[in-house]
C-alpha positions as CSV (number, residue, x, y, z in Angstrom):
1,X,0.0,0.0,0.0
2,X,2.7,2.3,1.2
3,X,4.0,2.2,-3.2
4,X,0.7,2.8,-3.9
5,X,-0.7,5.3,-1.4
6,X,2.5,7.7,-1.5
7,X,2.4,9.8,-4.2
8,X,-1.3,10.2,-3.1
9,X,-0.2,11.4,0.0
10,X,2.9,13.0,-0.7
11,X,3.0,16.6,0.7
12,X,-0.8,16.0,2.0
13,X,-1.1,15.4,5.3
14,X,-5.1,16.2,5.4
15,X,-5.4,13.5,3.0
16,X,-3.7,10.5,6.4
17,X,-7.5,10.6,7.9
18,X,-8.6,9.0,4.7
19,X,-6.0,6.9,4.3
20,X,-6.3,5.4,7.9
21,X,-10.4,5.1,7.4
22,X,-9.5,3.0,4.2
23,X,-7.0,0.8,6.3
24,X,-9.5,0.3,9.1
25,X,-12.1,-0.8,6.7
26,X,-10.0,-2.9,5.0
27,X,-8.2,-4.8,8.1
28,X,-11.9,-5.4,8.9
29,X,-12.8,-7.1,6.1
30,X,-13.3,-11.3,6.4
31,X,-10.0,-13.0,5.9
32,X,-11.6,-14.7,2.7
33,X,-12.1,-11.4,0.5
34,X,-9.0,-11.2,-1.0
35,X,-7.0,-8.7,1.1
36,X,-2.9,-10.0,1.9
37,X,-2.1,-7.9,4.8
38,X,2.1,-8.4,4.0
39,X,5.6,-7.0,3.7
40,X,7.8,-6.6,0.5
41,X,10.0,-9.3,1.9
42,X,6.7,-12.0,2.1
43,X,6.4,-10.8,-1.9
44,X,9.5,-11.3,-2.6
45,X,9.5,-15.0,-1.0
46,X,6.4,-15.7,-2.4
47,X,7.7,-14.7,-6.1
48,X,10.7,-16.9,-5.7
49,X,8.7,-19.4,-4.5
50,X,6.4,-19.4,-8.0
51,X,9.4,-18.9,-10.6
């Protein structure tokens, strides 16, 4: 999220209230919707893993 969510945010600090309400909604969310709650490390052990 951080990739995603910076240039969003960069310079914006109003805009961290919506980021943490998406955040909260998300880590709410049933474990089965889809969401992978990780670390770039994890992706890079899971890609290494696949190839």
């Amino acid at each position: 999220m951080t990739g995603i969510a910076f240039p969003w945010l960069n310079d914006q600090p109003f805009r961290l209230r919506q980021l943490r309400e998406v955040l909260r909604e998300l880590a709410d969310y049933p474990r089965g919707q889809g969401a992978w709650w990780t670390t770039p490390g994890a992706i890079a052990d899971y890609a290494s893993q696949r190839s």
